[in-house]
C-alpha positions in Angstrom: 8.0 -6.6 21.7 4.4 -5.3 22.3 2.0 -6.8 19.7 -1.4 -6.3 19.3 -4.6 -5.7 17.3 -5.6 -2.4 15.9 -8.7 -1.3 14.1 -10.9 1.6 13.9 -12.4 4.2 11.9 -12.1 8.3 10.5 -14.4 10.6 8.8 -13.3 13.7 7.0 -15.2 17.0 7.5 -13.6 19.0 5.0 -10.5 19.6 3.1 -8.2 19.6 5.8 -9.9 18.2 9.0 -10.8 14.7 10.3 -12.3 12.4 13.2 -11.1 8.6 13.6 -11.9 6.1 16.3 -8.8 3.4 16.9 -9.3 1.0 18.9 -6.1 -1.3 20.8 -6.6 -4.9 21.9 -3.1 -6.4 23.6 -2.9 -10.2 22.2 0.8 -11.3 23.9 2.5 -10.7 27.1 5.0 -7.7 27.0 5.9 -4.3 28.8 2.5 -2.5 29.6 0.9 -0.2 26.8 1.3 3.5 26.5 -2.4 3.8 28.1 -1.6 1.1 31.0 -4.0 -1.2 29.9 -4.5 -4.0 27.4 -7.5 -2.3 25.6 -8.6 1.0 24.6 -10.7 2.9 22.1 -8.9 6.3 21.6 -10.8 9.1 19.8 -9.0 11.4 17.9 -8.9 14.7 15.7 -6.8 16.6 13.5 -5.7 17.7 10.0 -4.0 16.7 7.3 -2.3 18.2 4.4 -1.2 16.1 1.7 1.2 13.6 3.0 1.1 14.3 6.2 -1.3 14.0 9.3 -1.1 15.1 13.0 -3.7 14.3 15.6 -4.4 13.7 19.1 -7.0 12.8 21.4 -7.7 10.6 25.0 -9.1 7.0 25.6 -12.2 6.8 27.0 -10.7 4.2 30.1 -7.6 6.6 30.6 -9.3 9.8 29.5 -5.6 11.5 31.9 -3.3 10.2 29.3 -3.1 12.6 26.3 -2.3 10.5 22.9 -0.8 12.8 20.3 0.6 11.5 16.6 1.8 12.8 13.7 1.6 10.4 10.4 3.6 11.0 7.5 2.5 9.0 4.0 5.6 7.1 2.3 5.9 4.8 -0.3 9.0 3.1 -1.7 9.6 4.0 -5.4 9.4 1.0 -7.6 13.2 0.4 -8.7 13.9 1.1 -12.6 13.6 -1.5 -14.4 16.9 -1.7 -16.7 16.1 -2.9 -19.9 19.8 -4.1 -20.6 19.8 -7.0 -18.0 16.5 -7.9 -18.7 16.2 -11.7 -18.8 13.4 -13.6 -20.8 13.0 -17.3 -21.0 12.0 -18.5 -24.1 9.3 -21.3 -24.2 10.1 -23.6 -27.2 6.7 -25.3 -26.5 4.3 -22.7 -27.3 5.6 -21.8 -30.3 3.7 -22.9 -33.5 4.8 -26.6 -34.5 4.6 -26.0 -38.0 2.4 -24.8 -40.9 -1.0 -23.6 -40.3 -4.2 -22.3 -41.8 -2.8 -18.8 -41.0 0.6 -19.3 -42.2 1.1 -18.6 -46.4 4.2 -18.3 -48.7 5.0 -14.9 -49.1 6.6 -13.7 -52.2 10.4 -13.0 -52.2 11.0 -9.4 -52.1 12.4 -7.7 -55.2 13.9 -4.5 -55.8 12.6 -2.1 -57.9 9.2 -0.2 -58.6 6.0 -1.7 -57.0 3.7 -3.1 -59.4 
């Protein structure tokens, strides 16, 4: 397994079009990288359109190598909470323990006309 640390950064120029600057550091012994070195800074341009982007570009140390990528947004959806299982513990502790300055006897309810 190749690991390794990434970073960089990307400016957009308009709607559609951007720049970005990624640069690789290898940090643990593994196969060699797709560049054949351990670090490179790879500078890139392309376009997106809303969840997807495609780009390519060279590395300045292996500026033969043609790096090309296409990056598609996705997010898991949050799972539906279902209100039937629910399960709520009830903390006996912070309930009041008795009577208080907000607490008042309320007059039984009577049927009929209000007064």
């Amino acid at each position: 397994m190749i690991r390794g640390a990434y970073g960089g950064s990307y400016q957009f120029h308009d709607d559609q079009r951007f720049t970005a600057v990624l640069t690789t550091r290898r940090h643990a012994d593994g196969p060699p990288t797709v560049f054949g070195l351990d670090e490179v800074e790879v500078e890139l341009s392309g376009v997106y359109t809303g969840a997807m982007a495609t780009c390519s570009g060279t590395a300045r140390q292996a500026p033969d190598v043609k790096f090309e990528v296409t990056l598609i947004y996705s997010q898991e959806d949050a799972p539906a909470a279902d209100a039937r299982s629910a399960v709520v513990k009830l903390k006996a502790d912070k309930l009041p323990k008795g009577l208080d300055a907000r607490s008042r006897t309320r007059r039984p309810f009577t049927a009929g006309s209000p007064k």
